[in-house]
C-alpha positions in Angstrom: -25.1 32.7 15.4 -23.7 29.0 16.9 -25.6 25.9 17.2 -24.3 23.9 19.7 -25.5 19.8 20.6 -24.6 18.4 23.7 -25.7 14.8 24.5 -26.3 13.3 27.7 -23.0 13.0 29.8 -21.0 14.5 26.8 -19.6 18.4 26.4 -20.4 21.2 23.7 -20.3 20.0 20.2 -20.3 23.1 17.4 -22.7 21.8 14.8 -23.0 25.3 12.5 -21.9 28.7 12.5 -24.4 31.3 10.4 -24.0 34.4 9.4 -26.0 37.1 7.4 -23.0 37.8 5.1 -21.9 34.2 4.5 -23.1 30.5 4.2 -23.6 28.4 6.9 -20.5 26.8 7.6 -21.0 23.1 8.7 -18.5 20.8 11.5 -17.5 17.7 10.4 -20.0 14.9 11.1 -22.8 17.5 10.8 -24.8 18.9 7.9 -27.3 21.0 6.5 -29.4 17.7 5.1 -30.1 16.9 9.0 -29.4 20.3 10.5 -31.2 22.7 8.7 -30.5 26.5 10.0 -33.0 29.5 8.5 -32.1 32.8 9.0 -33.9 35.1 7.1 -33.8 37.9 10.0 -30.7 39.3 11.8 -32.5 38.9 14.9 -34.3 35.8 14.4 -32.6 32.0 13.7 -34.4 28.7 13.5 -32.7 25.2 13.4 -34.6 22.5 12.3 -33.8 18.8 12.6 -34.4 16.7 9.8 -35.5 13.0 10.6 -35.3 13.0 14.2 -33.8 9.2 15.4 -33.1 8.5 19.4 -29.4 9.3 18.5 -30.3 13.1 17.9 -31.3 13.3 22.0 -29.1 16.2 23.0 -29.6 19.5 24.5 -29.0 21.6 21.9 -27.8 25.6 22.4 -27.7 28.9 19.9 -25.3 31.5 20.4 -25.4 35.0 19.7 -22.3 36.9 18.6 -22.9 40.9 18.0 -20.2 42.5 16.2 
């Protein structure tokens, strides 16, 4: 699973990659004290944002990868 942010007038940015075998792994600039991801299901994911500040308004995207 990807989490993706894009703010206004800006492109894609990958803020974590999750995975039920492996920690979430974190971009630079992002982390798990503001963006925190639960996935306690396969089939289920849930990102929550910690403190929410004007600076967080995006539109934010998941992504499904099925290997």
């Amino acid at each position: 699973m990807f989490w993706y942010q894009q703010p206004p007038r800006n492109g894609l940015k990958l803020i974590v990659s999750s995975s039920t075998w492996s920690h979430n792994s974190y971009e630079d600039g992002y982390s798990e004290a503001k963006f925190e991801v639960n996935r306690e299901y396969t089939d289920y994911t849930l990102m929550t944002i910690k403190n929410v500040t004007p600076k967080d308004e995006a539109t934010y995207f998941c992504a499904a990868s099925d290997h």
